[in-house]
N, C-alpha and C positions, 0 to 999 in steps of 0.2 A: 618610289613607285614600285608595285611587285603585282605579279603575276597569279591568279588563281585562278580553278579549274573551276564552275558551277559544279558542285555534291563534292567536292574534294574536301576533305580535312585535312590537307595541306595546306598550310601559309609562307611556307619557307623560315628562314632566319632573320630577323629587325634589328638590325646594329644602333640602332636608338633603345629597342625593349631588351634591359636588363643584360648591357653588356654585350648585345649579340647573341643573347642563349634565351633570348624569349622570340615568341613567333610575332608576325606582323599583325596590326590590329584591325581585322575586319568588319569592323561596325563606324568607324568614320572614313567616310570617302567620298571620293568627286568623281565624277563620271568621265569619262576619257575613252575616246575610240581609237585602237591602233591601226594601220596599215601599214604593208609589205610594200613597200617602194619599187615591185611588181606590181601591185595592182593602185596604187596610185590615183585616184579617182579628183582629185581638184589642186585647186594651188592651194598652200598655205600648210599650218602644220610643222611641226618641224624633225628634221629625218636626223638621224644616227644614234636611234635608242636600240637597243639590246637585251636579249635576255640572259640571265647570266644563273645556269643548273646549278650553281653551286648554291644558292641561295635563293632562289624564285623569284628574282628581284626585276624589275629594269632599271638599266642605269644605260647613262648617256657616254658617247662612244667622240663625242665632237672635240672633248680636251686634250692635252697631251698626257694626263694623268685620267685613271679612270675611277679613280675611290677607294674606300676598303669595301672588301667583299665581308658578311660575317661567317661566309659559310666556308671559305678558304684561305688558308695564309699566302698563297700564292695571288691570291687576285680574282677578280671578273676574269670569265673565260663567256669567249663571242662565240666558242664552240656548237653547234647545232642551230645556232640564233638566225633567224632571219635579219634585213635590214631595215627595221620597223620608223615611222612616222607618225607622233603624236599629236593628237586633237582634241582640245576639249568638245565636250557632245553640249 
């Protein structure tokens, strides 16, 4: 799952596309509503996803490992992230 701005030509980095040096692929996707576990509006959903700058990505925060990042050898950073809650729409 990753992150994009509406008019942005940014996609971040896709550790699936070409090794991690190709961008993410924005023409097949499923539709999905975040919320900030702030603003919380019903039951269901499921809470501890992340955004992670180094790669424009979300990834999920619930394991004791958090993935590879392709955007850092250091990892997913929760850095500036809210605590996001995901929904299919």
């Amino acid at each position: 799952m990753w992150f994009h701005t509406p008019g942005s030509t940014r996609f971040g980095r896709c550790p699936g596309n070409n090794h991690g040096e190709g961008s993410h692929d924005k023409d097949w996707r499923n539709s999905y509503r975040l919320e900030t576990t702030t603003s919380n509006n019903g039951p269901g959903g499921q809470k501890n996803w992340r955004w992670c700058s180094h790669c424009e990505s979300l990834w999920f925060n619930g394991h004791a490992t958090w993935g590879k990042c392709p955007g850092s050898a250091a990892g997913h950073t929760a850095v500036n992230s809210a605590d996001y809650i995901l929904r299919v729409s």
